[in-house]
N, C-alpha and C positions, 0 to 999 in steps of 0.2 A: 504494500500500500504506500502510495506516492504522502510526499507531508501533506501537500494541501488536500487530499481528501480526509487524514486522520485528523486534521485542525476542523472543516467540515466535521466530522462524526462528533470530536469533540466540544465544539462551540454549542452543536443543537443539541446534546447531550445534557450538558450545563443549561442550558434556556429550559427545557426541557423539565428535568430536577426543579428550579424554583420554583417554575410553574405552577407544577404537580406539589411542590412542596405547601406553597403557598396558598393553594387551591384546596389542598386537603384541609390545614387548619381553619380555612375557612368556608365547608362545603356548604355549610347550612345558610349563607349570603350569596345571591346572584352573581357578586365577584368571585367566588371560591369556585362556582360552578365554572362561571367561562375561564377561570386559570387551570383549570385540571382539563376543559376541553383543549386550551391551548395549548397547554403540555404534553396530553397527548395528540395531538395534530403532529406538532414536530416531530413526534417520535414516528408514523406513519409516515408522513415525508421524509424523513430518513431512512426508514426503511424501502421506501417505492426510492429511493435515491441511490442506496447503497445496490439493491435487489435487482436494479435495472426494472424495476415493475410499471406501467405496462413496459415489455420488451421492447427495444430501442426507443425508448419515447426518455432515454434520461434527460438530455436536453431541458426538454419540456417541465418534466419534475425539477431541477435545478432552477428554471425561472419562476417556477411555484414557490419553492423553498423561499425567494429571495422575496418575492411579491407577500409572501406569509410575514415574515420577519416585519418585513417593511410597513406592512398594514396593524401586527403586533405593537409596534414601536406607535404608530400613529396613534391606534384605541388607547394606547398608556395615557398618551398625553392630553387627548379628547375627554381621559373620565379623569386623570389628574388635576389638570393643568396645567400654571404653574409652580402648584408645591410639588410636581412631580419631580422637579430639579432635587427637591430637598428630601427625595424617596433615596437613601443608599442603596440598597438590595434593588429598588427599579431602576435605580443611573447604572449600575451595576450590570445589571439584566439587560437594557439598551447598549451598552456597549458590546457587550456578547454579540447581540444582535444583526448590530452594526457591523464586527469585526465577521458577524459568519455572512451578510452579505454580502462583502469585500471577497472572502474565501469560496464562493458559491460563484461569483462573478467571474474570479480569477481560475476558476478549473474551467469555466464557461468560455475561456479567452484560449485558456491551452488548446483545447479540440475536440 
């Protein structure tokens, strides 16, 4: 396995965990629910990523992946706002993010 696809597996791995972390302690609130759907999202996307699933359509999953993140990132800030800057564990989570659609982009540019 090339780095940039185990920094891939590892970025949404981590997104992934807080997600589900944070979703879990808080299942019984509308938030808890969409961060354990979100969690497991990625974990699906990574596996249609890593699995080739559908067959030959990685591509395509790889733009999903990045389109997921990206939209992830935006719902933060839409239900944060500004005190989202002042969420560590979310600036945290968003950088993840960020750095795996950089990584998602950049296998996207290899071929």
């Amino acid at each position: 396995m090339n780095r940039l696809r185990l920094a891939i597996v590892v970025l949404t791995v981590l997104t992934a965990v807080i997600h589900l972390g944070i979703g879990a302690t808080t299942m019984g609130e509308r938030l808890g629910q969409l961060l354990l759907l979100n969690g497991i999202g990625y974990l699906v996307l990574l596996a249609a990523f890593w699995l080739d699933i559908p067959k030959g359509q990685g591509r395509t999953v790889a733009w999903v992946l990045i389109a997921y993140a990206a939209v992830t990132i935006v719902a933060y800030f839409v239900s944060w706002g500004a005190s989202g800057f002042t969420q560590p564990v979310g600036m945290l989570t968003k950088l993840i993010e960020v750095l795996l659609i950089v990584a998602v982009y950049l296998h996207l540019r290899r071929g």
